[in-house]
C-alpha positions as protocol buffer text, in pm:
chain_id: "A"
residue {
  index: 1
  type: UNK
  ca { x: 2427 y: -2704 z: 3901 }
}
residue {
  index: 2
  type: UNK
  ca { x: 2503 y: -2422 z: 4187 }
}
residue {
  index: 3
  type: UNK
  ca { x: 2209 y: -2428 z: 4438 }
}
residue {
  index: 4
  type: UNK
  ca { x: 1986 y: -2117 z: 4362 }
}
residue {
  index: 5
  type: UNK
  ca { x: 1976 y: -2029 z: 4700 }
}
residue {
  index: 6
  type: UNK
  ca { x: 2380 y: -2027 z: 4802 }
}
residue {
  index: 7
  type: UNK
  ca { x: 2406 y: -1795 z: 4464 }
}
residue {
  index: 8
  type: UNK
  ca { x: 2186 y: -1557 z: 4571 }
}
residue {
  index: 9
  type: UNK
  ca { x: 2320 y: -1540 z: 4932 }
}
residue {
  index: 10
  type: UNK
  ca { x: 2690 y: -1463 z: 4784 }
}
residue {
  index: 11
  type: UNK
  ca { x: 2574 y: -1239 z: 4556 }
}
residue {
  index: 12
  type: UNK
  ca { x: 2378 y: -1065 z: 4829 }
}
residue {
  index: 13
  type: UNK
  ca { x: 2711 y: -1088 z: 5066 }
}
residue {
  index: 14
  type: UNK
  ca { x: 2926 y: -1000 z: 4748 }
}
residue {
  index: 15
  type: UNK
  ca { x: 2702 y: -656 z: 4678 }
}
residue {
  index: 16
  type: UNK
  ca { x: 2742 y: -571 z: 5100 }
}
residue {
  index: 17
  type: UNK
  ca { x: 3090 y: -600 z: 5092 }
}
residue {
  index: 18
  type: UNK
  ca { x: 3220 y: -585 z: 4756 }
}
residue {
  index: 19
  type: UNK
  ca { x: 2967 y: -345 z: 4604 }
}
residue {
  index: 20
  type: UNK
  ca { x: 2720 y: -383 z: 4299 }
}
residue {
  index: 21
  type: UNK
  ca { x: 2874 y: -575 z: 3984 }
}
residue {
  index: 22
  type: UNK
  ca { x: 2781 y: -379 z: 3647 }
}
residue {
  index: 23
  type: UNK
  ca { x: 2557 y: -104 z: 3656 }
}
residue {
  index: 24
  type: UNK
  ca { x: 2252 y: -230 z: 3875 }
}
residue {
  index: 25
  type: UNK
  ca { x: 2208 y: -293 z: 4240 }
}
residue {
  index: 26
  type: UNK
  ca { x: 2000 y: -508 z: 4491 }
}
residue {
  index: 27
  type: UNK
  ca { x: 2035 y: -240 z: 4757 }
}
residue {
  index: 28
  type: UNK
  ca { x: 2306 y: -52 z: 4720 }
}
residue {
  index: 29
  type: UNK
  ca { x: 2392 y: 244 z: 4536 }
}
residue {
  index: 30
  type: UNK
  ca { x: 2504 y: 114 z: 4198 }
}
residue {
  index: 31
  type: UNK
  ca { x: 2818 y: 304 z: 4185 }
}
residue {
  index: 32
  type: UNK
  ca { x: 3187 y: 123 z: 4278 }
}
residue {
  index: 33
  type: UNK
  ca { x: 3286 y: 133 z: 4595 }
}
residue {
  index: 34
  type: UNK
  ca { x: 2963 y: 178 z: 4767 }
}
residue {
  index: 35
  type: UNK
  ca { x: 3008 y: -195 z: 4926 }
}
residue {
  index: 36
  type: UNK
  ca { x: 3158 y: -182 z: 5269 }
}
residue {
  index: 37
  type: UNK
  ca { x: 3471 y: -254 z: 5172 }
}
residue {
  index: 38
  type: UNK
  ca { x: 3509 y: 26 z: 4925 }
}
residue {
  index: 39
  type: UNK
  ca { x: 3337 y: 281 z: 5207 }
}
residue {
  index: 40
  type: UNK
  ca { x: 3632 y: 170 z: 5433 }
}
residue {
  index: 41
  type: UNK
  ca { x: 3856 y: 240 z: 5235 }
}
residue {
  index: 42
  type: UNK
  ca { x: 3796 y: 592 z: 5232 }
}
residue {
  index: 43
  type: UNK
  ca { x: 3837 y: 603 z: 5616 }
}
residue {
  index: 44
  type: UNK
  ca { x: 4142 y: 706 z: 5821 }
}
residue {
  index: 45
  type: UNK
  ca { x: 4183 y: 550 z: 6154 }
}
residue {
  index: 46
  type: UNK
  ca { x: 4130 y: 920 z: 6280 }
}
residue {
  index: 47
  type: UNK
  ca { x: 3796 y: 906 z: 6113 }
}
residue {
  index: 48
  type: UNK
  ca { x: 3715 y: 556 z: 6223 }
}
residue {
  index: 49
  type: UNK
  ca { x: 3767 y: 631 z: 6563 }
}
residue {
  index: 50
  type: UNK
  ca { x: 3545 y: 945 z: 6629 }
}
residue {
  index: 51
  type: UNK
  ca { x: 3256 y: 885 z: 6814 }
}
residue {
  index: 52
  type: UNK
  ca { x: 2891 y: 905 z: 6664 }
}
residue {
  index: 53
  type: UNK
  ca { x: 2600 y: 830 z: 6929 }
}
residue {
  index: 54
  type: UNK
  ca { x: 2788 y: 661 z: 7120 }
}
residue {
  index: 55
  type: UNK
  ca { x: 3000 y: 410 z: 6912 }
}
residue {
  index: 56
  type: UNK
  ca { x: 3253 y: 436 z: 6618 }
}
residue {
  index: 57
  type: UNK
  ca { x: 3275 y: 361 z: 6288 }
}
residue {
  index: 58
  type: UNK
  ca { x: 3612 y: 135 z: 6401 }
}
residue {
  index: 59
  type: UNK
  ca { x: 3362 y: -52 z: 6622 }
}
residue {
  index: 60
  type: UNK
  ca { x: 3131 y: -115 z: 6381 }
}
residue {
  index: 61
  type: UNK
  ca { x: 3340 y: -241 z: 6133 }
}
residue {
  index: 62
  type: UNK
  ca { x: 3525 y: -510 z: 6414 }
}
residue {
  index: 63
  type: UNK
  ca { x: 3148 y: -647 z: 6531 }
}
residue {
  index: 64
  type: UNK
  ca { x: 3057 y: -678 z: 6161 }
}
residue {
  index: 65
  type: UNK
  ca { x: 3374 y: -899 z: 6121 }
}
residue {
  index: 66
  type: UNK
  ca { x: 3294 y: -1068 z: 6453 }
}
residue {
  index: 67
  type: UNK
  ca { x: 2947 y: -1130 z: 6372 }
}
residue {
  index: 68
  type: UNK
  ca { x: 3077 y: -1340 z: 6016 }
}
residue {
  index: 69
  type: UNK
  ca { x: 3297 y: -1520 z: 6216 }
}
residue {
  index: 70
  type: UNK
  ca { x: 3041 y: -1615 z: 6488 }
}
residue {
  index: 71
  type: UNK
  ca { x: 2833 y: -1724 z: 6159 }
}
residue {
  index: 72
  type: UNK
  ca { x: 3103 y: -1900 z: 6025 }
}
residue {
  index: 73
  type: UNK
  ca { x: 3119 y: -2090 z: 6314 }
}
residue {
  index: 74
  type: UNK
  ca { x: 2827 y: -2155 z: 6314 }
}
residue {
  index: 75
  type: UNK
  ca { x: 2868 y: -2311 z: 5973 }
}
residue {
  index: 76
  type: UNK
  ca { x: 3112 y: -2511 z: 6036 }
}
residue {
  index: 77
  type: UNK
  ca { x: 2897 y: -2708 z: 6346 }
}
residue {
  index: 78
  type: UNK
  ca { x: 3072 y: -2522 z: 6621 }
}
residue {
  index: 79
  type: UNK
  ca { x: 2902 y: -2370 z: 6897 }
}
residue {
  index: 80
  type: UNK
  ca { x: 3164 y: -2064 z: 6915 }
}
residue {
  index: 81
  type: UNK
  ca { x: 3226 y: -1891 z: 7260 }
}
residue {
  index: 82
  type: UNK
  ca { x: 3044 y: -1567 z: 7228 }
}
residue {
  index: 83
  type: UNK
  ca { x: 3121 y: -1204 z: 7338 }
}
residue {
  index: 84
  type: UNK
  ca { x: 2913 y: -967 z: 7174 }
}
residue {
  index: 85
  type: UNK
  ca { x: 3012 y: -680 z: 7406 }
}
residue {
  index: 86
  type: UNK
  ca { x: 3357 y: -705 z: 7296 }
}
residue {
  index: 87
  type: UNK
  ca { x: 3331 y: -606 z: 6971 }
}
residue {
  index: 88
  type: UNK
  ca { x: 3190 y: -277 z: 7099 }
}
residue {
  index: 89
  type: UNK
  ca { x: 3435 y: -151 z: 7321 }
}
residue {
  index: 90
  type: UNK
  ca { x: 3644 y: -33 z: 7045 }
}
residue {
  index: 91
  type: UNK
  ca { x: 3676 y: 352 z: 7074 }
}
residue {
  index: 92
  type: UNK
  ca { x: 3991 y: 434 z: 6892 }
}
residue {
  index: 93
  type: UNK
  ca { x: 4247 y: 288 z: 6673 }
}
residue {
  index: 94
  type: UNK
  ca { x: 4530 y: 345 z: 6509 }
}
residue {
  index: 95
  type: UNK
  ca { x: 4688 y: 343 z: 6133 }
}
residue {
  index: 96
  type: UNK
  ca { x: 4837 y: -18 z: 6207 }
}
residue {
  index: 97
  type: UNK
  ca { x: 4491 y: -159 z: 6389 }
}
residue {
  index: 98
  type: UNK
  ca { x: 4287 y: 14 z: 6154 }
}
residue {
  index: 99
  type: UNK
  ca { x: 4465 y: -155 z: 5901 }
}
residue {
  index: 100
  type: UNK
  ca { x: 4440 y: -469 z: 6088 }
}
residue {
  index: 101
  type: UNK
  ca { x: 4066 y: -459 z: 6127 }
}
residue {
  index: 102
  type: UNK
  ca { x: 4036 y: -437 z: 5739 }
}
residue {
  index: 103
  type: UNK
  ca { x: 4220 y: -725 z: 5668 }
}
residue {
  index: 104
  type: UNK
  ca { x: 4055 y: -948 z: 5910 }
}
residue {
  index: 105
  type: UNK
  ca { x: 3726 y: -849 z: 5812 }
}
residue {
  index: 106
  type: UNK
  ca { x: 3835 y: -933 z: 5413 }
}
residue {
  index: 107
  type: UNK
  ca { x: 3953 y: -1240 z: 5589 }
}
residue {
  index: 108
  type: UNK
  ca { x: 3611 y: -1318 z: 5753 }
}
residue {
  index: 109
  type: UNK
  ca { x: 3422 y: -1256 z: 5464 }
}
residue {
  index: 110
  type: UNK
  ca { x: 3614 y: -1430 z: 5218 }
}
residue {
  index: 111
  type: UNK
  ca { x: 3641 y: -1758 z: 5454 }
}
residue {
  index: 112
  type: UNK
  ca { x: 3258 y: -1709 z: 5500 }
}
residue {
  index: 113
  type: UNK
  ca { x: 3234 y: -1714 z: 5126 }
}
residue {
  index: 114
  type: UNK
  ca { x: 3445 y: -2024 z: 5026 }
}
residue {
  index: 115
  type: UNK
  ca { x: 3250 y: -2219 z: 5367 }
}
residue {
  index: 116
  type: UNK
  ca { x: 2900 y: -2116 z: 5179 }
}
residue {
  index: 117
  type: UNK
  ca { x: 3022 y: -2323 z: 4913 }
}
residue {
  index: 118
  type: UNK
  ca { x: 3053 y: -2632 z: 5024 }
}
residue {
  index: 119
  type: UNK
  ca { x: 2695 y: -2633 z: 5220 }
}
residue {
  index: 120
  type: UNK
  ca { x: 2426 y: -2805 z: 5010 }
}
residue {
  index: 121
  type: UNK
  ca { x: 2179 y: -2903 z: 5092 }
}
residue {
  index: 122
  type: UNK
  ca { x: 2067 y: -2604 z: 5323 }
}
residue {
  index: 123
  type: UNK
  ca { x: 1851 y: -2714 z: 5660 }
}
residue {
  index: 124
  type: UNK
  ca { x: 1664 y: -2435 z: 5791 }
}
residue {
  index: 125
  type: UNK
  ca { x: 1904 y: -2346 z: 6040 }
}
residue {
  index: 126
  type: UNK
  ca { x: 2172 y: -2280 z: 5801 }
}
residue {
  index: 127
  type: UNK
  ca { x: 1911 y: -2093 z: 5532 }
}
residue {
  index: 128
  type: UNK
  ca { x: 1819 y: -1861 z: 5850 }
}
residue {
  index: 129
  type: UNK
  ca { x: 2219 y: -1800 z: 5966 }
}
residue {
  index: 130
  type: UNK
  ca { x: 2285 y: -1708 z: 5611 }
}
residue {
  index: 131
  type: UNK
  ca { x: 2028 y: -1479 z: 5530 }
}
residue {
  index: 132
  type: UNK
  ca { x: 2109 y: -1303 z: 5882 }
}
residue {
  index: 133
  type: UNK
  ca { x: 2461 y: -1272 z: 5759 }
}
residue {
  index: 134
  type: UNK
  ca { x: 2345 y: -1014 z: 5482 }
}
residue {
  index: 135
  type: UNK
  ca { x: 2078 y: -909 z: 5695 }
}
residue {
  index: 136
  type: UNK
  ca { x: 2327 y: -793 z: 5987 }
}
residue {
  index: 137
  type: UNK
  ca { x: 2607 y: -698 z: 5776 }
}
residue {
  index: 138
  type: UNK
  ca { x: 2362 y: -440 z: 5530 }
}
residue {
  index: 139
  type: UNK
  ca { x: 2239 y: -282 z: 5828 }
}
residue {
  index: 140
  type: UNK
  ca { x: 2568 y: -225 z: 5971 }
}
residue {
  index: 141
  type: UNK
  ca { x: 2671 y: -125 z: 5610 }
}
residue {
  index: 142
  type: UNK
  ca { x: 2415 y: 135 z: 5618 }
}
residue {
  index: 143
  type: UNK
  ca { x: 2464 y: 254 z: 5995 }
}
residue {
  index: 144
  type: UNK
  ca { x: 2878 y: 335 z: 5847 }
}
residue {
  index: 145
  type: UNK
  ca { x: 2762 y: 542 z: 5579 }
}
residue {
  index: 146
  type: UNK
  ca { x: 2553 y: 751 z: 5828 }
}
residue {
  index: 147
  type: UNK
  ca { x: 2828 y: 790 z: 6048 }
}
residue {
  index: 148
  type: UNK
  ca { x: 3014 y: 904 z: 5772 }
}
residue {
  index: 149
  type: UNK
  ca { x: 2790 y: 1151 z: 5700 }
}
residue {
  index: 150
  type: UNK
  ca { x: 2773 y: 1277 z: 6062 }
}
residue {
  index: 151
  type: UNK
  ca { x: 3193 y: 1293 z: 6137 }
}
residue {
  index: 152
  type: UNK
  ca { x: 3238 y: 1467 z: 5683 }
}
residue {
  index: 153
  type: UNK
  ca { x: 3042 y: 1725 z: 5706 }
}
residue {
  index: 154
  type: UNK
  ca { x: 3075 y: 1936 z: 5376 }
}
residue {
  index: 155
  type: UNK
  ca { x: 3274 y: 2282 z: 5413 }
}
residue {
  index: 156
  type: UNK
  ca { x: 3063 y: 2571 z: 5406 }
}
residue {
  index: 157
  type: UNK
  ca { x: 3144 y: 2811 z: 5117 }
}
């Protein structure tokens, strides 16, 4: 029997990044594509690289992939080498790194996912890493769509 705990932390992590399954939602909007993957997808590099209050939406989208792989990590008993600032510095990309960031951030969270099954029992450590993973990763979830709103602003009949 699958520990209650790890199945509600993927299907926590699945609904961030995936988006809702059926026709309810956690947190999300229960529509497809409202998961950070599917709200990427929708992005150009041009888009992903124009600046909202000081950061972009390419920058967000490389520290939320940095931030599963620092939890990952983590996971995995490693004390990983850590340089938060890094994932920040992003101001522009282009089709190709754009691209690029996707696919590593699928990458992350898919690794992330297949290493969450094969922890049980959970310490408190781990319990507290993983529910910061869906923690940090809805927030910056929610901080893209905002930015989206700020750089798509609707045409004025």
């Amino acid at each position: 029997m699958e520990n209650p705990m790890l199945a509600a932390v993927k299907t926590l992590l699945k609904e961030t990044f995936e988006g809702p399954e059926g026709n309810g939602s956690w947190y999300t909007e229960s529509k497809p594509g409202s998961g950070l993957f599917g709200t990427l997808d929708e992005l150009s590099a041009e888009e992903a690289s124009i600046p909202v209050n000081g950061t972009t939406i390419a920058a967000q989208t490389d520290h939320t992939r940095y931030y599963l792989w620092v939890a990952r990590s983590y996971l995995n008993g490693e004390e990983p080498s850590k340089d938060w600032e890094a994932s920040w510095k992003i101001t522009s990309v282009n089709t190709r790194t754009w691209t690029q960031f996707n696919s590593e951030l699928q990458q992350e969270y898919t690794t992330l996912l297949t290493k969450i099954d094969s922890h049980d029992p959970l310490d408190e450590q781990t319990s507290t890493g993983l529910l910061g993973a869906i923690a940090h990763s809805a927030y910056h979830l929610g901080s893209i769509r905002q930015m989206i709103k700020a750089i798509k602003v609707p045409s004025q009949p």
